[in-house]
C-alpha positions in Angstrom: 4.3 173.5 35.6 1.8 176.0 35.4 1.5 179.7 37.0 -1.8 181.8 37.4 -1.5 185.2 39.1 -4.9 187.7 38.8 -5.9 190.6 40.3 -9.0 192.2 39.4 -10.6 195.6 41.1 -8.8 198.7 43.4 -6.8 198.8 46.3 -9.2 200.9 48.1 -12.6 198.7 47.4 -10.3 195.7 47.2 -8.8 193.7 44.9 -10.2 189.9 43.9 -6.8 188.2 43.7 -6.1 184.5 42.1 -3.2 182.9 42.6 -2.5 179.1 41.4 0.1 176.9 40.7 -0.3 173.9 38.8 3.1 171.1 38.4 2.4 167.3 37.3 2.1 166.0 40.7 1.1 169.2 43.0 -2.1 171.9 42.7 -1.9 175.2 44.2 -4.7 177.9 44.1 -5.6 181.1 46.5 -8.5 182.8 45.8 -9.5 185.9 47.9 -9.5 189.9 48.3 -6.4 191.5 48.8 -6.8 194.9 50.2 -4.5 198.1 51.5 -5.8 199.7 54.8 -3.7 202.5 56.4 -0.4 201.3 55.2 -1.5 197.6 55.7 -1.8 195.0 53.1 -4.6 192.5 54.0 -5.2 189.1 51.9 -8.5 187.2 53.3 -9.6 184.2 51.0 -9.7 180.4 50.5 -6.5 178.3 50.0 -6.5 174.8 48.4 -3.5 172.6 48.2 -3.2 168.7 46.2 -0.3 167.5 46.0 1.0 163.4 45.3 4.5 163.9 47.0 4.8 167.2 48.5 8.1 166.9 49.9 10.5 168.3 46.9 8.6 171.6 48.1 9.5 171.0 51.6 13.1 170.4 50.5 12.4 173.9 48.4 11.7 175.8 52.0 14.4 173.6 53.6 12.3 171.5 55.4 13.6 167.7 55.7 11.2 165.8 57.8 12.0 162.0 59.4 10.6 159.4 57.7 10.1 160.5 54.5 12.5 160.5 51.2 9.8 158.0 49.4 6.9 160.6 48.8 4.3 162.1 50.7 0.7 163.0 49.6 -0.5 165.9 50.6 -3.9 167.9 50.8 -4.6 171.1 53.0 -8.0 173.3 52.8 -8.5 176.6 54.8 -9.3 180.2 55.4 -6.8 182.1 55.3 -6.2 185.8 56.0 -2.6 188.0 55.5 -1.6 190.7 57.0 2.1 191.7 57.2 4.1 189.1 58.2 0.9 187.1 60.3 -0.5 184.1 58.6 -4.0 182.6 59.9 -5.5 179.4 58.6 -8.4 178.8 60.4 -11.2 175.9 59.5 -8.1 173.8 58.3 -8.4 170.5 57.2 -6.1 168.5 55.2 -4.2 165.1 55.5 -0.1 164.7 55.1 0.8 161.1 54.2 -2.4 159.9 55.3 -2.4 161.6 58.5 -5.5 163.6 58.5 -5.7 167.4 60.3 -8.2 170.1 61.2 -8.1 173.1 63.5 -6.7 176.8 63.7 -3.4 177.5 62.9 -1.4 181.1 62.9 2.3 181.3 61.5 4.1 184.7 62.7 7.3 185.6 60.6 7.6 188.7 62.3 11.3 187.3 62.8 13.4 185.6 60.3 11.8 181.9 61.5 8.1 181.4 62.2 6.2 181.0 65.3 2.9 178.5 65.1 0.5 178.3 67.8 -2.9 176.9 67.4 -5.7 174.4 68.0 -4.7 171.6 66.0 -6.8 167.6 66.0 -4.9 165.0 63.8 -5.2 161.7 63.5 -2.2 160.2 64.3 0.4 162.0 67.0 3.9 160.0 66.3 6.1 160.0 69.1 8.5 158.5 67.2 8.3 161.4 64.7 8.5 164.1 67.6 11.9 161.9 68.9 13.7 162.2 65.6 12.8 165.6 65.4 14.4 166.6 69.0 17.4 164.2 68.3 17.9 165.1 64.7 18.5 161.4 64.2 16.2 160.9 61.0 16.6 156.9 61.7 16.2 155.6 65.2 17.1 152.3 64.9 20.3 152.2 65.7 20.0 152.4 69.0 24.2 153.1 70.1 24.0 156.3 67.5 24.9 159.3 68.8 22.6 162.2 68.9 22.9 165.3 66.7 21.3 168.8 67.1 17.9 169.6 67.1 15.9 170.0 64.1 14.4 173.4 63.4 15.4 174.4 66.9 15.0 178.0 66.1 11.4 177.4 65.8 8.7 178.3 68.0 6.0 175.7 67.9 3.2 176.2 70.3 0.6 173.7 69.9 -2.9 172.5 71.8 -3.6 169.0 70.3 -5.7 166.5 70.1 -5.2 162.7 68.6 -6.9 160.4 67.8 -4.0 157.9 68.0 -0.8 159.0 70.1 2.5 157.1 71.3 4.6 154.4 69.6 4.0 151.7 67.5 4.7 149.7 70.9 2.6 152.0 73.0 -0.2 153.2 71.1 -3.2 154.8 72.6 -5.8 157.0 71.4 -8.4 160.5 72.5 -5.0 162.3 73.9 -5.2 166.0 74.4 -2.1 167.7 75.1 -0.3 171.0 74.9 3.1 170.6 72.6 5.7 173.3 72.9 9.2 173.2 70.8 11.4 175.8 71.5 15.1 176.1 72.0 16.0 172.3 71.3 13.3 171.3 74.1 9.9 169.4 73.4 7.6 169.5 76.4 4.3 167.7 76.5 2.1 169.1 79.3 -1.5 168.2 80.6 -1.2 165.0 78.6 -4.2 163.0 78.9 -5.1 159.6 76.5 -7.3 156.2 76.8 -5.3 153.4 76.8 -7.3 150.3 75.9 -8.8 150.1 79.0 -7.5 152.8 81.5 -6.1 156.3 81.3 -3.2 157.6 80.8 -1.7 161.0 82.3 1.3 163.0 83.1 3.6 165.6 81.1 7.5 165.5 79.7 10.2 168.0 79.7 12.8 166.8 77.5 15.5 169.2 76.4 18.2 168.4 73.7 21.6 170.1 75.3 24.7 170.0 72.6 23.3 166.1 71.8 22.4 165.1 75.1 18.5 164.4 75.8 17.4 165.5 79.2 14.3 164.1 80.6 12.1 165.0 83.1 8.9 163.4 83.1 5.7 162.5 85.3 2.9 160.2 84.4 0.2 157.7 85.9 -1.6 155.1 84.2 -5.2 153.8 85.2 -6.8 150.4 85.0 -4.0 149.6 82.0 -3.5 146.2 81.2 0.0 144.6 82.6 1.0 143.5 79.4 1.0 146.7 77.8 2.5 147.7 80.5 5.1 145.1 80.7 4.8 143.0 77.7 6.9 140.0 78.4 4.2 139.1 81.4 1.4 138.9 78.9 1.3 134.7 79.1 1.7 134.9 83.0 -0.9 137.8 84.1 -4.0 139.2 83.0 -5.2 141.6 84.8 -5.0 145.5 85.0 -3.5 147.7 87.0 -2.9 151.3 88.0 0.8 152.8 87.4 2.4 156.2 88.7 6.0 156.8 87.9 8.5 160.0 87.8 11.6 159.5 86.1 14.5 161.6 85.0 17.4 160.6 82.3 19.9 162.2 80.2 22.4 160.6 77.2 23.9 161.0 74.2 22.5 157.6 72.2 19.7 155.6 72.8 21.2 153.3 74.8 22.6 155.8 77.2 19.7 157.3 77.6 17.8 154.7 78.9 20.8 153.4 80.7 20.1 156.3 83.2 17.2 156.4 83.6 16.2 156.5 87.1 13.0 157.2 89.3 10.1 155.8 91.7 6.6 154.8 91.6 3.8 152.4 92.6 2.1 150.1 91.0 -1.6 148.5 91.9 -2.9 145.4 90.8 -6.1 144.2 90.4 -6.7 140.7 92.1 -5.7 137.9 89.2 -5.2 134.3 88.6 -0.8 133.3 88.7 -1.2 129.9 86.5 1.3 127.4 87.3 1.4 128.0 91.1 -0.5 125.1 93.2 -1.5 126.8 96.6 -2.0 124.0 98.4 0.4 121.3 96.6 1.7 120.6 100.2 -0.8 118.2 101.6 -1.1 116.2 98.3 3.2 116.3 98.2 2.9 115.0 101.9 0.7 112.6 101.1 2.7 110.3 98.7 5.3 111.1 100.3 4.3 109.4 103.5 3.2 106.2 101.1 6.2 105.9 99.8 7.7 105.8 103.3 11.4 106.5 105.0 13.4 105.8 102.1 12.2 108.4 99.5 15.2 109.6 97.0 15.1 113.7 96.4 14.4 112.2 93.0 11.0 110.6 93.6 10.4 114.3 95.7 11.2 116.2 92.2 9.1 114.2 90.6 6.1 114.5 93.0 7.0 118.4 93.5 7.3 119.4 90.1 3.4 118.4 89.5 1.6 119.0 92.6 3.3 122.6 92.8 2.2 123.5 89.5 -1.0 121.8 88.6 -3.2 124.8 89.6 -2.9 128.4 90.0 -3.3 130.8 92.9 -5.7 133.5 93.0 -3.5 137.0 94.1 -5.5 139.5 96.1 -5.4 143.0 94.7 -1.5 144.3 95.2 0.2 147.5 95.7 3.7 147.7 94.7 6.6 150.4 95.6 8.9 149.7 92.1 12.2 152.0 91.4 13.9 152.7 88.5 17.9 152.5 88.6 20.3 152.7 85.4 17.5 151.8 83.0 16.2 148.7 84.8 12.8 148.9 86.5 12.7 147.0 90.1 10.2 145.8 92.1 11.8 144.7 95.3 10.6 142.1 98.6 6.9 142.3 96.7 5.0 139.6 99.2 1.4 138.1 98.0 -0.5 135.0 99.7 -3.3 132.6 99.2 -4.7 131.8 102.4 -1.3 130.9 104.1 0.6 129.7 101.0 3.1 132.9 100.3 4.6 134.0 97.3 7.9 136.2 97.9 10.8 137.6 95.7 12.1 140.4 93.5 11.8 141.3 90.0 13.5 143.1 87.7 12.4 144.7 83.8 15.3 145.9 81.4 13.9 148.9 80.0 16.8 148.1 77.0 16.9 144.4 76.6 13.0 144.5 77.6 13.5 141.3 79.3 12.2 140.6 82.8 14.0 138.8 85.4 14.2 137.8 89.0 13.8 135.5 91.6 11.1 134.1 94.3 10.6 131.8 97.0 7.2 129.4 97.0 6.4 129.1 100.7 4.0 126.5 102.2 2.4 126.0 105.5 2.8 122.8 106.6 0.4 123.2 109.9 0.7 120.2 112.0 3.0 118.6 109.7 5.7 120.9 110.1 9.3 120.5 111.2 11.1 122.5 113.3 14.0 124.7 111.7 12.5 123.9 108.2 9.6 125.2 105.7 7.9 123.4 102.7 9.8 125.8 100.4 10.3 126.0 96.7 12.7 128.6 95.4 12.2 130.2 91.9 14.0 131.9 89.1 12.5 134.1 86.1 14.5 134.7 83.1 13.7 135.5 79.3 16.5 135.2 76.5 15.4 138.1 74.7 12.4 140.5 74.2 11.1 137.9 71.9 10.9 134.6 74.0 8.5 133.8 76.4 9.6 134.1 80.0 10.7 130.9 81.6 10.8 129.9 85.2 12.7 127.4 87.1 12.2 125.7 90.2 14.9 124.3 92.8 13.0 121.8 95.2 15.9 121.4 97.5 14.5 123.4 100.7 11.4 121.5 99.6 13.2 118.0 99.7 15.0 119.0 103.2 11.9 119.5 104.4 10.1 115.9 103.2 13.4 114.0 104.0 13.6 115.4 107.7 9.8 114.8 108.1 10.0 111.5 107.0 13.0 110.7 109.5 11.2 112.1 112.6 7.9 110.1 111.1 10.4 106.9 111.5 11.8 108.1 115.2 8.2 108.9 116.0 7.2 105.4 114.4 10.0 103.7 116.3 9.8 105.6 119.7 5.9 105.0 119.8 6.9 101.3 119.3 9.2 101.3 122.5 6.6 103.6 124.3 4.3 100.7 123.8 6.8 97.5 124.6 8.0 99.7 127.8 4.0 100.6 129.0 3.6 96.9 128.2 6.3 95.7 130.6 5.0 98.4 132.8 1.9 97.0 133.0 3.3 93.4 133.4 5.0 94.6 136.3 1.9 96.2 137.8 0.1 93.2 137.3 2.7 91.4 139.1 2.9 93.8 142.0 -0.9 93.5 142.3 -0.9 89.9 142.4 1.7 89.9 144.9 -0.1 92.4 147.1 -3.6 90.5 146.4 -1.9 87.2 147.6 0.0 88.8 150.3 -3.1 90.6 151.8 -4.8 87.1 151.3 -2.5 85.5 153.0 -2.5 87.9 156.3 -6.2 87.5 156.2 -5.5 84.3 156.5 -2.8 84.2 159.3 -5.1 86.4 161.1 -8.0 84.3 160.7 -6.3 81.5 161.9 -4.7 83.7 164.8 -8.1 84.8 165.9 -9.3 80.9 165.6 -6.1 79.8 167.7 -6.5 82.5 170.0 -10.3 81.2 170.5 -9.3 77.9 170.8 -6.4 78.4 172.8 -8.9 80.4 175.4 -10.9 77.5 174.9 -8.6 75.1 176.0 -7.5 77.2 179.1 -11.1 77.5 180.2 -11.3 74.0 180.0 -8.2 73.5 181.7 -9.4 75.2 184.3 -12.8 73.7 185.0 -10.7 70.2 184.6 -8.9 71.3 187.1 -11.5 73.2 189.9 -13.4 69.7 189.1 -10.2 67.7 190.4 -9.4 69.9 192.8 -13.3 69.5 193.8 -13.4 65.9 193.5 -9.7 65.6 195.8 -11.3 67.6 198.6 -14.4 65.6 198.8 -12.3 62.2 198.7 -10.4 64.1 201.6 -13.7 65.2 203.1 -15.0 61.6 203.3 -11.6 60.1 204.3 -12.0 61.8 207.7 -15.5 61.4 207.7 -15.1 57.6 207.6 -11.7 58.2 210.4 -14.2 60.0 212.6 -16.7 56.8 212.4 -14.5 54.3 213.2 -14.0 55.7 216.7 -10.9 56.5 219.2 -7.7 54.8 218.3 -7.5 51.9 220.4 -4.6 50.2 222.4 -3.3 48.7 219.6 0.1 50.1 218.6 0.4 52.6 215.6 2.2 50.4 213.6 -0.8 47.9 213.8 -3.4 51.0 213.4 -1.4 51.8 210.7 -1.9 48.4 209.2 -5.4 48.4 209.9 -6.3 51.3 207.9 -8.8 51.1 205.0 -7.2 50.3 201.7 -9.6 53.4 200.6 -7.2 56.0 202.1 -4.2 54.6 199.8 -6.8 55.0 197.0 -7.1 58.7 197.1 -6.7 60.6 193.4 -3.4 62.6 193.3 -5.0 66.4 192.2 -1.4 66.6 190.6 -1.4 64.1 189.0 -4.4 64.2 187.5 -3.8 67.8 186.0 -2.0 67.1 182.4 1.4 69.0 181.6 1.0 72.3 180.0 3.5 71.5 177.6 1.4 68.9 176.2 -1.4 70.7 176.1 -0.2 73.2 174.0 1.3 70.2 171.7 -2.3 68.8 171.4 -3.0 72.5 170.6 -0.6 72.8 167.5 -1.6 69.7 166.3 -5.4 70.5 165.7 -4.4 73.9 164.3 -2.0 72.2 161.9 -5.3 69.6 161.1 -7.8 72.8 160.6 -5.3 74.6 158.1 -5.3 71.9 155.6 
């Protein structure tokens, strides 16, 4: 390589100082005034830096940096001013392996190991890259390795940011602003604020690398984020966004550990979404056929009808908010409870933060209205699983509270069916036996009319009769005393009874006298008459 050192001038006015550095891959040049001023050197200039793999003079410095070993261009351009053991770059601009820079930075070696603080705006802030760095694993990706010291923790790094990208291959977002202290083995990221996609992301991170052991301590909420950024595995299941806040702690020695304890709390808050594959009201349809297909439907014909009504459709879910916990890496939303109308959608879930694979399990539950069953629901129960981060999630459905439900229906459908049946046959023999009662009161009053019309005739009649009977017999009677009357009448004409003796007078007498009516006689029995009597009743009745 080439060297260039020139100095040009006086101490006292100033000196115009060149340095450069020239190698086959890497150009170096400061150009400036270096000056003395009461006992203090000063060096205020320009600094330029091109360089096609820049890290041989990292590893010169003993700087090893993760992910790198393959090469990494370099540029760097700034103002730069010296004095003592304080280094200022300010109108910096540059790019390291593509990652492009700009901002104020000041390097104090007033120790053995710098201190940078600064306003710094890059284009890419790698979380990844921070990680290593705390861990002083250099590879991540084995995630049961065990964590090593921190690198450069005798650094001081004190640094207000801004990104234009910032997070994780997995979690990228972008316009962050942060303040980014290293110190001691312990990274914190305070007043960290970034765009997601959609939302907003804030929150700050303590985490602290103790003898290999990561210590976190972190708060953060998310706004109007999309779910499946948020949880990826629900991406084919829910679209919508929703607002996150979340405080966890953890501590372990490997990756795995780590997340393995994490714990905290939160809330989550939907917006309201479509859930495909979820039929709100599948129940009267399911009801429906089943009632056509009658009393002796198999659970296997109810599968089959289940299995399409209740997910041909989806249900609209009102805006949600969630509690959710975290416990020993796994992320838990517990009793969560939505609705459509009265259709209800119940269970828990639960997100490995390791695996990244969601699990859990619901319950579907209908309202049957007026076509419920004592005792039993129209219920379908439901299970969420996923293989692996990389499959889709799958859910399965058990119809059998469903089925208990149809089946029992059905059966008091029949006993309704059948007791409606003997309702009728026993109103209709009710009703016969009414209509014979009524009858037999309509002919019995029919026939007292009768009996007492026929009494009230008789009784006329029969006073009839005994009027009649009586004038017969004042008439006789009459007729007797006037055939008395003119017996004596015709005695007292004949004159005095003579000399004759009685016996002869007795002879003599008119045959008339002999010939008076008997009044008793005369008079019929009253036996009779009433005989007589029955006889023309019997003859009027018929």
């Amino acid at each position: 390589g080439k060297s260039l050192f020139h100095m040009s001038g006086s101490l006292d006015q100033g000196l115009s100082a060149r340095v450069a550095l020239e190698t086959p891959d890497t150009k170096m040049s400061m150009d400036g005034d270096f000056r003395t001023e009461e006992g203090t050197a000063r060096f205020t200039g320009l600094g330029d830096l091109e360089s096609e793999d820049i890290e041989p003079w990292w590893d010169l410095f003993g700087y090893i940096f993760p992910s790198t070993g393959l090469g990494t261009e370099a540029s760097a351009h700034a103002r730069i001013r010296i004095e003592e053991d304080t280094y200022e770059f300010s109108e910096l601009t540059g790019s390291v392996g593509g990652n492009g820079f700009e901002g104020d930075v000041k390097v104090d070696w007033q120790e053995e190991l710098p201190k940078i603080d600064g306003d710094l705006s890059v284009a890419d802030l790698d979380l990844t890259f921070l990680i290593s760095v705390l861990t002083g694993r250099y590879d991540l990706s084995d995630s049961t390795g065990l964590f090593a010291a921190p690198l450069y923790a005798d650094h001081t790094i004190d640094l207000d940011l801004q990104a234009q990208e910032f997070g994780t291959t997995e979690a990228l977002m972008h316009d962050a602003k942060l303040r980014l202290i290293y110190r001691d083995g312990a990274l914190s990221l305070n007043g960290v604020e970034a765009k997601t996609q959609e939302g907003r992301l804030t929150g700050s991170a303590e985490l602290q690398n103790s003898e290999g052991s990561i210590i976190l301590n972190g708060q953060m909420a998310l706004e109007n984020a999309s779910v499946e950024k948020i949880i990826p595995t629900l991406a084919p299941v829910i679209d919508t966004n929703a607002d996150l806040t979340l405080a966890v702690t953890g501590n372990g020695k490997s990756i795995d550990a780590f997340i393995g304890s994490l714990t905290g709390s939160g809330v989550i808050r939907t917006r309201e979404f479509n859930l495909p594959g979820i039929n709100p009201s599948a129940v009267g349809s399911l009801l429906k056929q089943a009632d056509a297909i009658g009393y002796e439907i198999t659970d296997e014909q109810i599968e089959k009808l289940a299995q399409f009504e209740t997910t041909n459709g989806s249900m609209i879910i009102a805006p949600v908010e969630q509690p959710i916990s975290i416990t020993s890496g796994v992320v838990r939303a517990d009793n969560v409870a939505v609705a459509q109308g009265k259709t209800m959608l119940s269970g828990n879930l639960a997100y490995d933060l390791a695996e990244q694979k969601l699990s859990g399990e619901g319950r579907l539950t209908y309202d049957a209205g007026a076509e419920g069953v004592a005792g039993l629901s129209p219920e379908v129960a439901l299970a969420f699983d996923q293989l692996d981060s990389q499959t889709v999630l799958s859910i399965s459905r058990d119809f059998t509270l469903l089925a208990g439900f149809v089946r029992q229906r059905a059966l008091e459908r029949e006993q309704a069916r059948v007791e409606a049946l003997q309702a009728r046959l026993l109103e209709k023999q009710r009703l016969r036996r009414e209509v014979r009662y009524l009858r037999y009161e309509r002919s019995s009053a029919l026939r007292e009319a009768e009996e007492a019309r026929l009494r009230v005739i008789a009784a006329a009649r029969r006073q009839a009769l005994l009027k009649a009977q009586a004038i017969e017999a004042e008439r006789i009677a009459r007729e007797a005393a006037a055939a008395r009357e003119e017996q004596i009448q015709r005695l007292l004409e004949v004159g005095p009874p003579d000399s004759r003796p009685s016996s002869e007078l007795e002879t003599d007498a008119p045959d008339a006298v002999t010939d008076v009516p008997q009044v008793e006689e005369a008079t019929p029995p009253v036996g009779s008459i009433f005989e007589n009597f029955e006889q023309q009743l019997s003859t009027d009745s018929r």
